[in-house]
C-alpha positions as MATLAB code, in Angstrom:
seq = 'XXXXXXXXXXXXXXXXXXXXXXXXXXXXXXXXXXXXXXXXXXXXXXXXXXXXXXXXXXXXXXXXXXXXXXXXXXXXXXXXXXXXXXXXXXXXXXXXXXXXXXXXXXXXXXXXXXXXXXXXXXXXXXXXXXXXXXXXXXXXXXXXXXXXXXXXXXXXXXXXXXXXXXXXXXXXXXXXXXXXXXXXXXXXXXXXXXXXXXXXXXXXXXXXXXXXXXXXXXXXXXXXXXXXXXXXXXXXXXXXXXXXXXXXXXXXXXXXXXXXXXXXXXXXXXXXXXXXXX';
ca = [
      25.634   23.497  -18.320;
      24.606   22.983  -22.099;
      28.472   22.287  -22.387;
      27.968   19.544  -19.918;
      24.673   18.314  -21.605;
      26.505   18.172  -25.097;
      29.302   16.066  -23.656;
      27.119   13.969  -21.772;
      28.709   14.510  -18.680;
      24.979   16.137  -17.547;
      23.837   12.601  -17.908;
      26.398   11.240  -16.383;
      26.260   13.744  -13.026;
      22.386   12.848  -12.807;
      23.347    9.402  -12.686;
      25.587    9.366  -10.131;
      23.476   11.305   -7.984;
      20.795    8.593   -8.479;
      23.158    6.013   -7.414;
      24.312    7.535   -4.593;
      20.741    8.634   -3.565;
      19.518    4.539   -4.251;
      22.636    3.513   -2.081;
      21.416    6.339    1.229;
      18.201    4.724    0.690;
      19.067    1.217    0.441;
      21.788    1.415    3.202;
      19.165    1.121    5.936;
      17.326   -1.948    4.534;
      20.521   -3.591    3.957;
      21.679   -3.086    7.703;
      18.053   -4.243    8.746;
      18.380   -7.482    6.325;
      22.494   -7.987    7.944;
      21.197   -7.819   11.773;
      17.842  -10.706   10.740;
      20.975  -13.064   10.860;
      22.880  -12.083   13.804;
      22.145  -13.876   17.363;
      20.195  -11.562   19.786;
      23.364  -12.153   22.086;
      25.680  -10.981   20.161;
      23.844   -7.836   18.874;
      23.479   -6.755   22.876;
      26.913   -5.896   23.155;
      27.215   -3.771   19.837;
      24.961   -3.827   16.733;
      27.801   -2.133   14.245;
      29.385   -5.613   12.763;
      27.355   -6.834   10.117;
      29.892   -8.554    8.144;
      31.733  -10.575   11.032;
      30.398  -13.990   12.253;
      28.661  -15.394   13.900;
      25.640  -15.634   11.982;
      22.357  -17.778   12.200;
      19.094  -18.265   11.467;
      17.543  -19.178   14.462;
      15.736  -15.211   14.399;
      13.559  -16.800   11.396;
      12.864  -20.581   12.596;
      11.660  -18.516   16.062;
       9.518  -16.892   13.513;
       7.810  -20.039   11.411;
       7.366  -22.114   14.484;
       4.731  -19.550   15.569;
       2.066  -21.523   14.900;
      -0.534  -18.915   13.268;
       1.970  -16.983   11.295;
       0.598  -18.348    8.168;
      -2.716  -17.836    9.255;
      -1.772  -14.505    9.937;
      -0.275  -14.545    6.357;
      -3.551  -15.392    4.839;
      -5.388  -12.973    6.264;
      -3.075  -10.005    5.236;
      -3.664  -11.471    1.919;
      -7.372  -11.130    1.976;
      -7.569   -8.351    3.604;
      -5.465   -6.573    1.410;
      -6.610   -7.961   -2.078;
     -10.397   -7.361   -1.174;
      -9.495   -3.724   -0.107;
      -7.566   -3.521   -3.573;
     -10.561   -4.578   -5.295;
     -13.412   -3.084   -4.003;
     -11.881    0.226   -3.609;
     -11.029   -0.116   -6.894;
     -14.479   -0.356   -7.802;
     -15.866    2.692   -5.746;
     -13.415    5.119   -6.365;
     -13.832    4.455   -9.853;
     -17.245    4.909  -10.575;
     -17.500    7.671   -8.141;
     -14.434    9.270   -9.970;
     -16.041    8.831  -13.254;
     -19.805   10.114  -12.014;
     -17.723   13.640  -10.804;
     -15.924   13.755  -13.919;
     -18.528   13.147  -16.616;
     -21.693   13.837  -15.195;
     -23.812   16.275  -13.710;
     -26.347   16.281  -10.586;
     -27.728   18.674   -7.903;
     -24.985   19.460   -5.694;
     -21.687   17.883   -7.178;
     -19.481   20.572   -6.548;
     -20.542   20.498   -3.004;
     -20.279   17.094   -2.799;
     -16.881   16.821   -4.368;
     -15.689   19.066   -2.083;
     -16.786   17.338    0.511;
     -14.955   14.234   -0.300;
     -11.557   16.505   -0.519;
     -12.271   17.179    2.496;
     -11.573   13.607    3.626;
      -8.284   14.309    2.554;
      -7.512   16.558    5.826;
      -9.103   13.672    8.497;
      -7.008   12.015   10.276;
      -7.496    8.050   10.818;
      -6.804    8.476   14.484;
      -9.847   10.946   14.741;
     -12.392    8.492   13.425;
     -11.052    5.886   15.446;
     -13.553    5.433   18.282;
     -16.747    5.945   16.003;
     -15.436    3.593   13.791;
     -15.233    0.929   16.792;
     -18.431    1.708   17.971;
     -20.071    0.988   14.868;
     -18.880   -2.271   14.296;
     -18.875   -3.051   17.853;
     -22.766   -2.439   17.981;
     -22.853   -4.280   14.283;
     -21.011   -7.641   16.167;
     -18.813   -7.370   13.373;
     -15.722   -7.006   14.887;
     -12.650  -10.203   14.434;
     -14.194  -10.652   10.665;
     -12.669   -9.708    7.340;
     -15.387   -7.808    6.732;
     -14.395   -5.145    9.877;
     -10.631   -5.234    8.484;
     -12.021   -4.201    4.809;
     -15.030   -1.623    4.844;
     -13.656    0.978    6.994;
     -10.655    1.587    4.558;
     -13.362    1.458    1.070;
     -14.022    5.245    2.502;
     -11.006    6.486    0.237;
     -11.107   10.319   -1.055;
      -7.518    9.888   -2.535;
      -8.839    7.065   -5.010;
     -12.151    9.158   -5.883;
      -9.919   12.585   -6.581;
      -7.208   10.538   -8.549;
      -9.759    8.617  -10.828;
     -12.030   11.986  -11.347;
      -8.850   13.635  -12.619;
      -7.657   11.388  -14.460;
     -11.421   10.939  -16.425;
     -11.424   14.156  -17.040;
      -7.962   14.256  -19.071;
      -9.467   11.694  -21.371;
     -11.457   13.598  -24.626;
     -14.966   13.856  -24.122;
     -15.681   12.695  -27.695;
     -14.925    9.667  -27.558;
     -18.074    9.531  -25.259;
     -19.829   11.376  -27.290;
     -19.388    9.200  -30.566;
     -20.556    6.125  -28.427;
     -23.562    7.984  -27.188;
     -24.532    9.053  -30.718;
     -24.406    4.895  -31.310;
     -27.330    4.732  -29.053;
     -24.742    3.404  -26.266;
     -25.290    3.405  -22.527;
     -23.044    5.663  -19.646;
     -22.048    2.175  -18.048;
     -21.226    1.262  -21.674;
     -19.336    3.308  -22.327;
     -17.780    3.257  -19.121;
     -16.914   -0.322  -19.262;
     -16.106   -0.752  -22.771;
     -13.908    2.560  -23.800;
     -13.715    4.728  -20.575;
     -12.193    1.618  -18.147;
      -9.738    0.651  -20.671;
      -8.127    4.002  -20.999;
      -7.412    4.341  -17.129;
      -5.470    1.059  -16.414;
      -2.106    3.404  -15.512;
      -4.175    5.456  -12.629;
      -6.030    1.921  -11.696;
      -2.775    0.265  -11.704;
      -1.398    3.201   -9.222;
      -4.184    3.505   -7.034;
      -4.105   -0.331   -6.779;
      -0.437   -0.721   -5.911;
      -1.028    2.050   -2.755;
      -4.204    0.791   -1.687;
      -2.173   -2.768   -1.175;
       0.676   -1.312    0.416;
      -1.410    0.483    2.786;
      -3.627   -2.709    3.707;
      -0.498   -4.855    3.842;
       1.032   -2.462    6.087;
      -1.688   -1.804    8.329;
      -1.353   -2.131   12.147;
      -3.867    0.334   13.934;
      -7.226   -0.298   12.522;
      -6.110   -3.987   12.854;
      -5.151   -3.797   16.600;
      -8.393   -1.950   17.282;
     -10.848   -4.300   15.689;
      -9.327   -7.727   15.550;
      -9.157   -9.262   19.306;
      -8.621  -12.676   18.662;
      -5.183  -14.062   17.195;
      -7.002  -16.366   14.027;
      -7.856  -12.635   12.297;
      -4.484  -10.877   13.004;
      -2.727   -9.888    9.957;
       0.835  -10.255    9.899;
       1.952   -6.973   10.558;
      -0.493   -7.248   14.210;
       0.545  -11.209   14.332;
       4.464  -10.722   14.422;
       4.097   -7.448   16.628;
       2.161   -9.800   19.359;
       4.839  -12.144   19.176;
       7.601   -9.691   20.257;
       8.747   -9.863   24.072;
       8.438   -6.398   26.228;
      12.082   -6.167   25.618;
      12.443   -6.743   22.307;
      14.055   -3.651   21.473;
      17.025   -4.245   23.553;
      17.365   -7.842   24.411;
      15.656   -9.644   20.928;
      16.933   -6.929   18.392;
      17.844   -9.572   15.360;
      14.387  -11.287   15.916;
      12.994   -7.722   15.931;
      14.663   -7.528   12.787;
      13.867  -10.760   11.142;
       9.969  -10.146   11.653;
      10.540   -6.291    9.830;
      12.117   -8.657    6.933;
       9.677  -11.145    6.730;
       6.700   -8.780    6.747;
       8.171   -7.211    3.605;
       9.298  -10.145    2.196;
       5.692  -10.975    0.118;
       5.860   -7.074   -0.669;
       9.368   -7.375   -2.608;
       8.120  -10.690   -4.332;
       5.385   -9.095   -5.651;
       7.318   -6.380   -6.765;
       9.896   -8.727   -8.696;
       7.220  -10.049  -10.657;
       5.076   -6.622  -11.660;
       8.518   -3.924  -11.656;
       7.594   -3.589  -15.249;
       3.846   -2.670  -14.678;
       4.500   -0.795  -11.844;
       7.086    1.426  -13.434;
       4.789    1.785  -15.947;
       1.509    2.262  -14.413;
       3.341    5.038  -12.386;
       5.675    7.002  -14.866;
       1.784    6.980  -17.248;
      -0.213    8.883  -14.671;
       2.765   10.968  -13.438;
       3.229   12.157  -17.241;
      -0.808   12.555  -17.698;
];
């Protein structure tokens, strides 16, 4: 193996495996992307020819001539950016109070939100419903957002990665007569942009991809997102009689997703590979 390494055939073997891996995982995206553009009559008899004609694009026209799929667009949008935001917020200040400071019953407490880790969404479901039913608050943006603020996974990432940053540079700051949300703005924020950057990026993806908490709390079709919006849409045959529609709607859901990713790859790769090396 060191052999192998010194003739750079090692890196050479590892890169080959991570092509062929990339092409196993691509392979299905690309088949789903080849079907959006064959006719739902041709695709009954076999669904195996993705190269052969004919093709069209009636599967996405049937798509923008729903009349609310914008709306639907803009509400994914808030939905998910306000989620983004806000958890953003919470789980970092209640990462950095667990990390850097001390009150009755932390450990407990901390624990507590760990445990969070181990409930299911499904189990909550029905209190969850009956809270915002008795609230009125259901078909607003602000039912879609708070439930999903609740988010142990942001709290534990941010506490651990506050507490890999050296405690003096608090302490110099304090000894300048400087305040704990001082600090915490000024040098302690700063320093965590990878693991904000991270828990960001999967807080989106999960709001963007959504589709229970949205089918349980929004009734009316102005507050669908687009994942609930296009899923409406589909006939009660789609799976076997409207298969390249069914596949048109998978790529236009994603679509916003992989334009978003052409334009931050580079601070994505980066905000990941920096916490993943911390």
């Amino acid at each position: 193996m060191s052999r192998m390494l010194k003739t750079g055939w090692g890196d050479r073997l590892i890169l080959a495996a991570a092509i062929a891996l990339a092409c196993v995982w691509v392979a299905p995206l690309f088949w789903i992307f080849m079907l959006s553009f064959k006719p739902n009559a041709a695709l009954m008899a076999r669904t195996d020819v993705l190269f052969s004609p004919p093709f069209t694009l009636k599967n996405y026209t049937d798509i923008l001539g729903t009349s609310q799929v914008f709306r639907w667009l803009l509400n994914s949008a808030i939905v998910s950016l306000g989620q983004t935001f806000l958890t953003l917020v919470i789980a970092s200040l209640a990462g950095y109070g667990f990390a850097r400071t001390s009150f009755p019953g932390r450990r407990w407490l901390f624990a507590c939100v760990l445990a969070g880790l181990a409930v299911p969404e499904q189990a909550i479901l029905v209190p969850l419903h009956r809270l915002f039913a008795d609230l009125d608050m259901h078909n607003t943006y602000s039912a879609l957002i708070l439930p999903k603020l609740a988010a142990p996974f942001g709290v534990f990432l941010m506490a651990q990665y506050f507490r890999g940053i050296p405690v003096e540079l608090e302490e110099a700051a304090l000894l300048d007569n400087a305040s704990r949300l001082k600090i915490f703005w000024r040098i302690i924020l700063p320093l965590s942009v990878p693991a904000q950057a991270t828990l960001g990026i999967f807080t989106f993806l999960n709001a963007w991809n959504d589709y229970l908490w949205p089918l349980v709390s929004a009734s009316k079709s102005e507050m669908y997102t687009i994942t609930l919006g296009l899923a409406s849409s589909q006939s009660n045959f789609a799976q076997s009689e409207g298969i390249g529609y069914l596949m048109s709607q998978a790529v236009f859901a994603g679509l916003p997703l992989f334009i978003l990713y052409l334009f931050f790859q580079k601070y994505i790769v980066t905000a990941v590979a920096g916490t993943a090396v911390r």
